[in-house]
FIZA-6225 format. One record per residue (C-alpha): x, z, y; residue in one letter. Coordinates in pm, whole numbers, plus 50000, padded with zeros to 5 digits. Layout:
// FIZA-6225
XZYa...
This chain:
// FIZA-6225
217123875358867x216383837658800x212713839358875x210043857958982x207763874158709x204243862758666x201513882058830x198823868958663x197323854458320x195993821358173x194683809857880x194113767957752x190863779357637x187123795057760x186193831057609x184623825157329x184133866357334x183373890357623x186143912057576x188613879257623x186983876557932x189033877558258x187963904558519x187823911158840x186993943059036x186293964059342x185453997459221x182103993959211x181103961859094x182793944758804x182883907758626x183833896858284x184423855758391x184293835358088x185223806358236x183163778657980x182543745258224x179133739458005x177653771357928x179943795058239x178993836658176x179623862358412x178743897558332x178323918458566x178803955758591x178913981858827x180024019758829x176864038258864x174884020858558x174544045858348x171194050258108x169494079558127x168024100057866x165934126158039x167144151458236x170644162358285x171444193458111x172814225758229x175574245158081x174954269057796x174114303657950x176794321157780x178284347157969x176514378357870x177984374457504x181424367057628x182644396157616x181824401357265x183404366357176x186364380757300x186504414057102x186114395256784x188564366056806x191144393256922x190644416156653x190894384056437x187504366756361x188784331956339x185644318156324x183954338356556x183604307656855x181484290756609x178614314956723x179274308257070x176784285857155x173044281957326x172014265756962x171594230657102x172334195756935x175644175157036x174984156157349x176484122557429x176954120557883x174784092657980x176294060757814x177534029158090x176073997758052x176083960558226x173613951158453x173143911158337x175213878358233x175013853058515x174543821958315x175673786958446x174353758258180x175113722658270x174923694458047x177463693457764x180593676457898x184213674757709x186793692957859x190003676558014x192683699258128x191373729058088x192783762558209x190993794358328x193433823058501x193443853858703x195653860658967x196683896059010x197983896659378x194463884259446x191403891459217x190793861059197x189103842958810x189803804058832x188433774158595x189023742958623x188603708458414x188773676558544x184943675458713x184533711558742x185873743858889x184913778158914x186493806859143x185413839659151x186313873959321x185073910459384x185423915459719x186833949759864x185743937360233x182203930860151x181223948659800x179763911859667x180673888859342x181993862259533x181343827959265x182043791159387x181383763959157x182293733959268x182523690859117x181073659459178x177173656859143x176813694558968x173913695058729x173573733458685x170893757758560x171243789858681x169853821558578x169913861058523x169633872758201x169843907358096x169763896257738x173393914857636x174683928657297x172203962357237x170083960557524x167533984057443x163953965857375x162133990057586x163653981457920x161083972958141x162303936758316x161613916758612x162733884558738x162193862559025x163573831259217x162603819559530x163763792659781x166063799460098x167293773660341x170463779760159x169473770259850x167463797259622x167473836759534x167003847859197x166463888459145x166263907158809x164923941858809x165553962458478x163563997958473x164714025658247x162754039558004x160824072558085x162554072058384x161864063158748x165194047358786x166164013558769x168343988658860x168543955259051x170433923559080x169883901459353x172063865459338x171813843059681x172793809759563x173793781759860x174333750959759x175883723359909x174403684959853x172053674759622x168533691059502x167363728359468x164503730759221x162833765259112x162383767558720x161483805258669x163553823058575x166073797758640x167383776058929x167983745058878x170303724559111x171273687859099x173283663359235x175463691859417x178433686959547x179113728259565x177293762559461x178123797359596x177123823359454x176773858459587x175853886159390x175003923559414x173713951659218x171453983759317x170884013559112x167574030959300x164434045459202x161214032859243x161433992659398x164003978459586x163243954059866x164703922659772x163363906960095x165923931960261x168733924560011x168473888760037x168643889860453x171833908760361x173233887560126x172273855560394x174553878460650x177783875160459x177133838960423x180303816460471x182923796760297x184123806759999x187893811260128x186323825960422x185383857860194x188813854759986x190473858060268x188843891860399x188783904060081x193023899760018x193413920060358x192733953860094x193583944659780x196653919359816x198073949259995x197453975559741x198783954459459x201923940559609x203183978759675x205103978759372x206433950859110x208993946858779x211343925458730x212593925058381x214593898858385x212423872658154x212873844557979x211493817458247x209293797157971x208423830157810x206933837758150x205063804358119x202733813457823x199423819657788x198543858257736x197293851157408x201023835257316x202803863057495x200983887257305x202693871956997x206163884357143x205773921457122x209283925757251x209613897957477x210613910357839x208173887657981x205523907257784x206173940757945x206043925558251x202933911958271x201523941958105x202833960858383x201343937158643x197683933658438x197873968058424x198423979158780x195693956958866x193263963758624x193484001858727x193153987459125x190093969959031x188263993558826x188874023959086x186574025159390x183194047559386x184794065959075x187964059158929x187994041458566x185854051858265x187224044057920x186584009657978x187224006458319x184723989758510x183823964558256x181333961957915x179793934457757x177423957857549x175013985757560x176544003057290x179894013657492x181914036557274x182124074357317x179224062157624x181504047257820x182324077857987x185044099058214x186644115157893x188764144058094x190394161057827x193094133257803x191924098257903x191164095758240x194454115458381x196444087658135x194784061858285x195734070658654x199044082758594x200644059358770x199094063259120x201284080359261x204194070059161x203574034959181x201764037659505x197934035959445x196384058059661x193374038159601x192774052959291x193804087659355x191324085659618x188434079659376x189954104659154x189404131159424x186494115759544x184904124759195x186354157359131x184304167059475x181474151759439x181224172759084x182864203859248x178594221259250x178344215958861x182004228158770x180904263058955x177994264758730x180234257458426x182164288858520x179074308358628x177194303858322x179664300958023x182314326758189x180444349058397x183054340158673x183604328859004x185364296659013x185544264158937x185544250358511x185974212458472x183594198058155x185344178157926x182854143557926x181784132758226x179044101458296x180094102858658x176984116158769x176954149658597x179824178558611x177984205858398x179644206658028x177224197557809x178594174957588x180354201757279x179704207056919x181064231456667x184064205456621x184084200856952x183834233057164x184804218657478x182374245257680x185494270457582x188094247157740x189214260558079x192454239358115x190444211158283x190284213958645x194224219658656x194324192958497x192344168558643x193724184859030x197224178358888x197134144158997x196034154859343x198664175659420x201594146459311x199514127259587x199754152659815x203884160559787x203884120959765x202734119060125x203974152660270x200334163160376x197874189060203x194424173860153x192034207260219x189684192559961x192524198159700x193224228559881x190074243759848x189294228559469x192684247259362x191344281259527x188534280459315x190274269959011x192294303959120x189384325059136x187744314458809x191374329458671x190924360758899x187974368158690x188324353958347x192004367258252x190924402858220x191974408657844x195784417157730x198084417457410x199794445557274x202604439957521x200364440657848x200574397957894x196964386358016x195054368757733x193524333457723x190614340757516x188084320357403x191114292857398x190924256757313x193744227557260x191884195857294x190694184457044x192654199656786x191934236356572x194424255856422x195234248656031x194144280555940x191724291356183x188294278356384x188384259156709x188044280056952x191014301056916x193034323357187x196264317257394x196214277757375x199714270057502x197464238357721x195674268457846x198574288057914x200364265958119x197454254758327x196414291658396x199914294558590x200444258758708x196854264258877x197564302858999x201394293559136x199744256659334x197054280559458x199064300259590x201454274559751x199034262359937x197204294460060x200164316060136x197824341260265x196304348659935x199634340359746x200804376459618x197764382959374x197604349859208x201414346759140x201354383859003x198424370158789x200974341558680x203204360358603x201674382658360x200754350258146x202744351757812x205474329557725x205144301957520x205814306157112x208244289456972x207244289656554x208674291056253x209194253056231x211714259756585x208614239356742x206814249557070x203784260856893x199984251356987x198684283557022x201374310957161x199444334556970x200604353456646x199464343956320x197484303356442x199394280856269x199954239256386x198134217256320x200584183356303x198984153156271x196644146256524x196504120356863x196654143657134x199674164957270x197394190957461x200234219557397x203284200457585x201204197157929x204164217558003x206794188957976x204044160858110x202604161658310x204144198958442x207374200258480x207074237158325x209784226758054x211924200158135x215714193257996x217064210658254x215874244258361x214134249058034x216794232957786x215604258757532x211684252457536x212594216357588x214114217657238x211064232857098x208614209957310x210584179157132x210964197356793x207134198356840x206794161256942x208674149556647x206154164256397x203474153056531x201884127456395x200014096456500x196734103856312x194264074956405x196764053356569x194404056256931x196634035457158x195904069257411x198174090057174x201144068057149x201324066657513x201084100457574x203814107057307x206014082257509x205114097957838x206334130457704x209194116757498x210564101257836x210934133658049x213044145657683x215134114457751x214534105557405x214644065957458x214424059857057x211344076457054x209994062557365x210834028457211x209254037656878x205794048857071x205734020157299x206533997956973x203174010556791x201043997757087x203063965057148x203263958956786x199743968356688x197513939456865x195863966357152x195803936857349x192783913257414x193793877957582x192123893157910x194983922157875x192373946357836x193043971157531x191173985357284x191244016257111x192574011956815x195073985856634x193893950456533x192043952756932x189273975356784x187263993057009x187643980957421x188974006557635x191274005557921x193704035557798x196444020257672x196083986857972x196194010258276x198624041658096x201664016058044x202564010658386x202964048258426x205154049558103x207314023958197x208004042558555x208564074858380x211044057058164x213304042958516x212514068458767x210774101358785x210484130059055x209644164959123x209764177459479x212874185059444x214674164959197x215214124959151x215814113358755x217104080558727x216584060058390x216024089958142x214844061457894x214754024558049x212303998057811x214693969957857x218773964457922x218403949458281x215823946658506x214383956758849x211713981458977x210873981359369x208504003559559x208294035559367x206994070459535x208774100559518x206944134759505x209924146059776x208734119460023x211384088959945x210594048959811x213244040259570x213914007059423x216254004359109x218143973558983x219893979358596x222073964458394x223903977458045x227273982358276x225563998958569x222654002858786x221684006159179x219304024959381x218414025359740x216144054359830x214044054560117x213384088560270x210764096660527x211644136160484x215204151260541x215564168560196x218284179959974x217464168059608x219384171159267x219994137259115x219954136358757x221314105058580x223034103258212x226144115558400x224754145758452x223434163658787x224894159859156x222984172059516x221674144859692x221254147760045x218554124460227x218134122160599x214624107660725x214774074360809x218384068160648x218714047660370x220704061860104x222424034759812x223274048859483x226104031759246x225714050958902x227784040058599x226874030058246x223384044858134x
């Protein structure tokens, strides 16, 4: 490689919108940076603002009419599930909001030299002209919005405003300033609604030089040689003392690169774990994001997608992991509420933890799951009648109970969710060779729920998944809730056979369970159908891939144990269609086309998203094509596609470029689920790999050669030559 790739943006040019904005992140508080020298904005978020709208609800009491639910969809009431609710209206989780815009006005000055950036390996949001620059960072070390603006004699008005894009004109606001030896303190308290919660922001400016001058609700300082600015936000009830979160604020008091530097200590360290190399064109590497963007199939662009993404995911993930858009809004109005959508989007999001070694996020994945554990044991209580643990399908982080369904949406009936969302928990686990009990507890639950709920069988004595439902997709000829959901299927036995692993004591009942799940269908079309029951016919087009958990993220069918439901699971991939173009349903596509080592399709997925402007200048991503809709799906999921296309694992088997982006490149620092750190170097002629095992093992190595045993010794480097891919 000639150079290094870039780990980090830059753009000629301020914001002129939020979602251009560059951010920075410590999992709990957020910034959007603008980066405008005469009129600076930086919003600022933070994980638990959510809005409430009275109460949260409970889940439907249900269970007494199960069984009755059950006796007419199997005797072949299609419709029947459309009855099965408590009569209530759709209801949205609690929707995530910003707290305020920071706003920095100076007089209006022209611009020399401008360039605003953010640096991956650090967090850090730069500005700079010639008589003005800005640095910012979320710390990790001290949970503050770390700001330093700094020139010669600064004339700047400072000020909280909470006046953002559908702030709802009943909020009940605050605001105060007040002088410190430091400089000032300027607090804005914003009260909900009918509601005794609230929020507050409390910003300690010190200033260096020059004049302090209190112009409620403003700050105005002149003559200045340097501002800091630290920032945090509270979510209580009733008042907060600001006295108290001012003395706090005055505690962490110091230079600027003083907090930077405590700050890099966690999150330099996280982020450097793993990087790309793709080879790049060196001035390619030198553009602008907004340029780069222009190059959907430049090297370069991959790159420092993979980068943006990686640390994008770090930031967002702290006191939960990311919503839809991450950490980060610049409205009220956040789409689909800003929420933890867990039917596809969050487990997309964090794919890559483990694998590209993020146990930062997993951690707030699992720190989520249990903090939610209480309300997923009423889900199952209520709905099911069942011991046991049922994951909802929305989440607003504060809430576990599923709420949130409709008659098009019956995602009460969906009981595929907490395999799902413990998946990613147990790749952590095999990652590190240790057993977290919390996962090892949540998956004996999950087990239970089954104990009770698969009580009904076919003709042919196989256990029945009924009510069923394949997120968020119906059969063509039949209702939404349906039976035997091949989604449901395969996370019934995933859940019952992990269960088991890890409490051998209880092992023999759930695995018999298992294994009186019916196979998967293959239909008429010699595709893996979406409901493995007789006479529910596919639906085609549609964004998600619910029915091939089993090839992604299971390894249930794969090429090579399963070559003949691995023909049907890609038969089934190849009619599906792309339906709305949502940038989460190309990526899954690819995700699953890559463990079929079907790089044309893989290419033809990623192309959709590359090609379809997803891509804000900040490398945030929206949505939908022409960078509709912010959301963080398609930002944070490509780092874990373009793993799963150079290297994936099992805990017993190593695949080696089933369906590699690019003809040459490099990939350092990837996890194995069998306890080894590979890094990969490619080329069209050939490619290297040096694993890293901290487990003696015996693996099977898969390449495009075919399969060889690979045997690893702890502590012994092992270096692979493979041939032409």
């Amino acid at each position: 490689m000639t150079s290094s790739p870039v780990h980090g943006t830059w753009e000629p040019h301020p914001a002129a919108r939020w979602e251009d904005a560059f951010l920075s992140g410590n999992g709990h508080h957020g910034a959007l940076v603008s980066g405008d020298p005469n009129a600076d904005r930086v919003i600022v978020t933070h994980h638990t603002l959510v809005r409430p709208h009275g109460p949260h609800p409970g889940p439907p009491r249900l269970a007494e009419r199960l069984p009755g639910l059950q006796d007419r969809l199997l005797a072949g009431d299609t419709t029947a599930a459309e009855e099965f609710t408590d009569g209530r209206e759709l209801r949205w989780v609690r929707p995530f909001h910003p707290a305020f815009q920071l706003r920095l006005d100076r007089p209006d000055g022209e611009p020399r030299d401008y360039r605003r950036a953010v640096d991956f390996t650090s967090g850090e949001a730069t500005a700079r002209t010639g008589d003005w620059t800005s640095r910012l960072v979320v710390s990790r070390a001290d949970d503050v919005v770390v700001h330093e603006i700094a020139g010669p004699g600064l004339d700047l008005r400072i000020r909280l405003d909470h006046q953002l894009a559908g702030v709802p004109l009943t909020l009940s606001v605050g605001s105060g300033v007040l002088r410190t030896p430091e400089g000032a303190v300027l607090s804005l308290r914003a009260g909900y609604p009918e509601s005794d919660l609230a929020y507050t922001g409390v910003t300690l400016a010190q200033v260096t030089g020059g004049q302090t001058t209190l112009t409620p609700p403003a700050v105005h300082v002149t003559g200045a040689r340097k501002v800091l600015l630290l920032t945090r936000v509270r979510r209580h009830t009733g008042e907060l003392d600001v006295v108290a979160e001012t003395h706090a604020l005055r505690a962490l008091t110091a230079p600027y690169d003083t907090l930077l530097d405590r700050h890099l200590t966690a999150h330099r360290t996280a982020y450097a774990r793993v990087a790309l190399d793709l080879a790049a064109d060196p001035a390619e590497r030198a553009l602008p994001g907004s340029e780069l963007l222009k190059r959907p199939w430049s090297p370069a662009l991959l790159e420092r997608l993979f980068a943006a993404g990686r640390y994008h995911l770090l930031s967002a993930s702290g006191h939960h992991p990311p919503r839809l858009t991450g950490l980060w809004t610049g409205e009220w109005d956040t789409a689909w509420s800003g929420a933890f959508t867990y039917d596809a989007n969050l487990n997309l999001q964090t794919a890559s933890a483990a694998a590209a070694a993020l146990p930062e996020v997993t951690e707030a994945h699992a720190a989520l799951v249990q903090r939610q554990l209480p309300d997923w044991r009423d889900n199952a209580r209520e709905v099911f009648g069942t011991r046991g643990a049922v994951a909802p399908g929305h989440s607003d982080g504060e809430s576990g109970h599923s709420y949130h369904f409709s008659r098009a949406y019956p995602l009460h009936l969906w009981t595929a969710g907490a395999d799902w969302l413990l998946k990613p928990l147990v790749d952590h686990d095999e990652t590190r060779g240790e057993r977290d009990p919390r996962t090892a507890a949540a998956l004996a639950e999950v087990a239970e729920f089954y104990e009770d709920f698969l009580t009904r069988t076919d003709r042919d004595g196989h256990l029945v998944v009924v009510p069923s439902y394949s997120p968020e997709n119906r059969p063509a000829n039949a209702s939404w809730g349906a039976v035997n959901a091949a989604m449901d299927l395969s996370a019934a036995r995933h859940a019952l056979r992990t269960a088991a692993a890890y409490h051998p004591e209880r092992a023999d009942r759930w695995l018999a369970l298992a294994d009186r799940l019916p196979p998967h269908r293959v239909n008429a079309d010699g595709a893996l159908a979406e409901w493995a029951w007789p006479g529910l016919d596919d639906s085609y087009d549609h964004r998600h891939l619910s029915h091939l958990y089993g090839v992604w993220p299971l390894e249930e069918i794969n090429p090579y144990d399963t070559p003949d439901l691995a023909a049907a699971a890609h038969r089934a991939l190849t009619l599906r269609g792309p339906e709305n173009d949502s940038a989460h349903g190309h990526l899954h596509h690819a995700l699953i086309a890559s463990r079929l080592r079907d790089r044309a399709r893989v290419a033809q997925a990623l192309a959709r998203v590359l090609e379809g402007d997803f891509f804000h200048a900040s490398l945030m991503s929206a949505h939908y094509p022409h960078r509709d809709v912010y959301n963080a799906d398609a930002a944070h999921t490509l780092p874990a596609l373009l793993v799963e296309a150079l290297v994936q694992s099992t805990p017993d088997r190593l695949v080696l470029l089933p369906a590699p982006p690019c003809p040459r490149g490099a990939l350092h620092g990837i996890r194995t689920r069998f306890g080894a750190e590979v890094d990969l170097t490619w080329r069209p002629d050939g490619a290297t790999a040096v694993v890293r095992p901290r487990r003696t093992h015996r693996v099977e190595l898969r390449t495009s050669s075919g399969a060889e045993p690979l045997d690893l010794v702890a502590g012994e480097d092992r270096v692979l030559t493979l041939g032409a891919w």
